[in-house]
C-alpha positions as CSV (number, residue, x, y, z in Angstrom):
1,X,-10.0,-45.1,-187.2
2,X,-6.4,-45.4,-187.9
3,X,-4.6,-45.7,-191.3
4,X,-1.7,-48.1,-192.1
5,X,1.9,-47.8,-193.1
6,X,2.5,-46.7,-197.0
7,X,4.2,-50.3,-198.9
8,X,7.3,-50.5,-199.0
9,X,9.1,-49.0,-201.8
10,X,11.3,-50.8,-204.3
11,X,14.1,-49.5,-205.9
12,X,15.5,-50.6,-209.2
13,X,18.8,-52.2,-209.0
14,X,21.6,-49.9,-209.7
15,X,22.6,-51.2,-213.3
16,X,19.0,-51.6,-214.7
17,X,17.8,-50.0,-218.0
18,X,15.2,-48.2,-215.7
19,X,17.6,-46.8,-213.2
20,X,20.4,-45.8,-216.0
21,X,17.3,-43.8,-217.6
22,X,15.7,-42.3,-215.0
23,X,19.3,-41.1,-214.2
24,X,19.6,-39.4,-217.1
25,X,16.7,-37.2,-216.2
26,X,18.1,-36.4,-212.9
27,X,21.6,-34.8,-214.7
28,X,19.5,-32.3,-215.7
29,X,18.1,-31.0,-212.2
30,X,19.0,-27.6,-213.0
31,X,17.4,-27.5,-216.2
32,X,14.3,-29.2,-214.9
33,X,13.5,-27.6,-212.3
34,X,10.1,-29.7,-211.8
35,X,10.8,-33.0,-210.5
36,X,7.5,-34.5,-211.6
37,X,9.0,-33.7,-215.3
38,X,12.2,-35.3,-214.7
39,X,10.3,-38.7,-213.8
40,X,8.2,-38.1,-216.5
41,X,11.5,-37.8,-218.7
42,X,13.2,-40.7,-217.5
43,X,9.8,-42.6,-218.4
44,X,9.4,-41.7,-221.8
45,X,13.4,-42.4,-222.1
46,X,13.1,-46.2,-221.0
47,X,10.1,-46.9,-223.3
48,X,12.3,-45.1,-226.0
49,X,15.1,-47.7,-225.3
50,X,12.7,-50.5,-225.2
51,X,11.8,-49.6,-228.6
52,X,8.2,-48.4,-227.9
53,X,8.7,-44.7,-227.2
54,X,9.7,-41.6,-230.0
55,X,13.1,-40.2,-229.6
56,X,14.7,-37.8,-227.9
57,X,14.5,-35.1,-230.4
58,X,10.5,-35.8,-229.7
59,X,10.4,-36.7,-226.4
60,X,11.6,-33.1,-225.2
61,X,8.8,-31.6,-227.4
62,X,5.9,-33.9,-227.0
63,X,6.6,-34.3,-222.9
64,X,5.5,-30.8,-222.2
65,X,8.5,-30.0,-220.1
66,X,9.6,-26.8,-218.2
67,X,12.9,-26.5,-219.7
68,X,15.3,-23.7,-218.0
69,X,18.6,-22.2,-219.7
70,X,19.3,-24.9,-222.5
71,X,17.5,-25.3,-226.1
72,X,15.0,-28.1,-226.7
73,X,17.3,-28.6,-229.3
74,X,20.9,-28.6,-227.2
75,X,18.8,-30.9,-224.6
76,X,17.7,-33.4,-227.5
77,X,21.4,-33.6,-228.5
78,X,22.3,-34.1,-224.6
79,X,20.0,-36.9,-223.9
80,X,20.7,-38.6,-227.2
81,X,24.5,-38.7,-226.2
82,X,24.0,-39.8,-223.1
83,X,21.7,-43.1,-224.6
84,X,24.3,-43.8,-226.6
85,X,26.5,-44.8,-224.1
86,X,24.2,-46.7,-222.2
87,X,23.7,-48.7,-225.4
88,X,27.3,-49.5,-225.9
89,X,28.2,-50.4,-222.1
């Protein structure tokens, strides 16, 4: 029996909502160690811009994260900073 290829992936376009978050996660590689955690991050960051998800200061609490070297608190302030200027460009 033989198996077939995995589908093709799609990537989001480079100045999507999705991409900009899930960007935001990945600034914090050394922080979040766990990769699985960063996508989870830049998840609960795009529903939070679509207006369905809790902020940031909630987010880093409620996401069960391995966070390494920074605060919950300093990484709330971080990732609210950084949303901010996605919402203004």
């Amino acid at each position: 029996m033989t198996t077939l290829p995995p589908p093709a992936t799609r990537y989001f376009p480079g100045n999507s909502l999705e991409k900009q978050c899930y960007n935001i996660a990945e600034m914090f590689i050394e922080n979040i160690p766990i990769v699985n955690d960063r996508n989870r991050l830049g998840f609960n960051l795009y529903k939070y811009m679509k207006g369905e998800g809790d902020k940031p200061e909630i987010l880093v609490k409620s996401t069960k994260i391995k966070i390494i070297g920074i605060t919950k608190e300093e990484l709330a302030r971080k990732l609210s900073e950084a949303l901010t200027k996605i919402e203004k460009s």
